[in-house]
Structure formats: C-alpha cells, structure tokens
N, C-alpha and C positions, 0 to 999 in steps of 0.2 A: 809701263803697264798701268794700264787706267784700272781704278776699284767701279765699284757697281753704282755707289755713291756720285760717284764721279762724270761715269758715262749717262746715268740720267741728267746731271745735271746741264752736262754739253745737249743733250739729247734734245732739252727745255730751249734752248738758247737755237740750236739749228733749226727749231719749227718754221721761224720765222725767214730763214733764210733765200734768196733765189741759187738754184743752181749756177757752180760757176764755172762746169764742163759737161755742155751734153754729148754723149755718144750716141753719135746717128748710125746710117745705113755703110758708113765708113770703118765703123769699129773702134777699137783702139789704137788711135793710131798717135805719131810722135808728135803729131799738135794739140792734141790729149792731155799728152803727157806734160810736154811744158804749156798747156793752161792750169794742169793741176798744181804744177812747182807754184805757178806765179802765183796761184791763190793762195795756196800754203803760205809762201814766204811774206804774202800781204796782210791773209787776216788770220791764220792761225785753224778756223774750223769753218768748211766747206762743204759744201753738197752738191753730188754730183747728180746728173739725172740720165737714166739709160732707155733712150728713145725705144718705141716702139719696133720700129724696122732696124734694132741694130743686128748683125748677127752671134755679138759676143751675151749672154746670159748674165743674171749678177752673180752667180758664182763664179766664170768665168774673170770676169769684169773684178770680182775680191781678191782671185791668186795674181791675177798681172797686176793688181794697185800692191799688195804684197810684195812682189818679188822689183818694183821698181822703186819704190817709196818707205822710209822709213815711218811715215805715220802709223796714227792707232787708227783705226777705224772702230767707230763710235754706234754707228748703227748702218742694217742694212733695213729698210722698209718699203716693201715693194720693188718699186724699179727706181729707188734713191738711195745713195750710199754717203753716209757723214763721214769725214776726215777728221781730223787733228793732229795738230802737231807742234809741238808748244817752241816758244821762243827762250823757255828758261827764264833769265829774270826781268826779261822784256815782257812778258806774256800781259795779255792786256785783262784773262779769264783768271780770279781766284778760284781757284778748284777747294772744293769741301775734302 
C-alpha cells in the first residue's frame, strides 16, 4: 500500500509518460491484459489511456485492473489510469 507521500510523487514522475495500453472500441480484452504485464514487468509505472469509443468506463476499466493485476494504482485522471508495481530491490523509483 502506497502512502499519500508516495502516490504524488509517482503521480509527478507519470506526467511525463506515453500511454502503454490503449483501450479501444474492443474493450478489455486479453491483449490488454498482457500489454499491461509487459509494461509492468519493463518499467515499473505505466499509464494507460481509455479511448473514446471504448465501451468499458474507468470505473469499469479500475475493478477488471484489480481483480487481474496485483498493482497499486496510483491515479485515475480523466480517461488515464497510472499503475505501479515495484520490483522490490530492483526498483529503479526511491519512493519518499
């Protein structure tokens, strides 16, 4: 569990970021799903972005990243949801 400290400070760090799974007019589907592992397992904290014409919502789009994914989710803004999910003592982020 991320402190408040914490999630602004990923929060600063994913401004910058491009999304690195969009959900289109397809939804959530299991190519989704492992683009999200893959980015996980590459950088740690990701942003996804949830197209216009998808039919799944970001609240929608928050319980299926929940119930598949052990990350924290870091922010939801707009139609963009940040990930994380630390490497332990690989981690490349000192967290405050």
């Amino acid at each position: 569990m991320l402190s408040g400290k914490q999630k602004r400070y990923l929060r600063g760090m994913a401004s910058l970021l491009n999304p690195v799974a969009i959900i289109g007019k397809e939804g959530f589907t299991p190519e989704i799903i492992k683009e999200i592992r893959t980015g996980l397992k590459a950088n740690e904290l990701i942003k996804i972005k949830i197209g216009k014409n998808s039919p799944n919502d970001k609240l929608e789009v928050k319980e299926l990243i929940e119930e598949n994914f052990t990350a924290e989710i870091v922010q939801i803004i707009g139609r963009n949801i940040v990930l994380f999910k630390s490497k332990g003592k690989e981690t490349k982020f000192k967290l405050p």
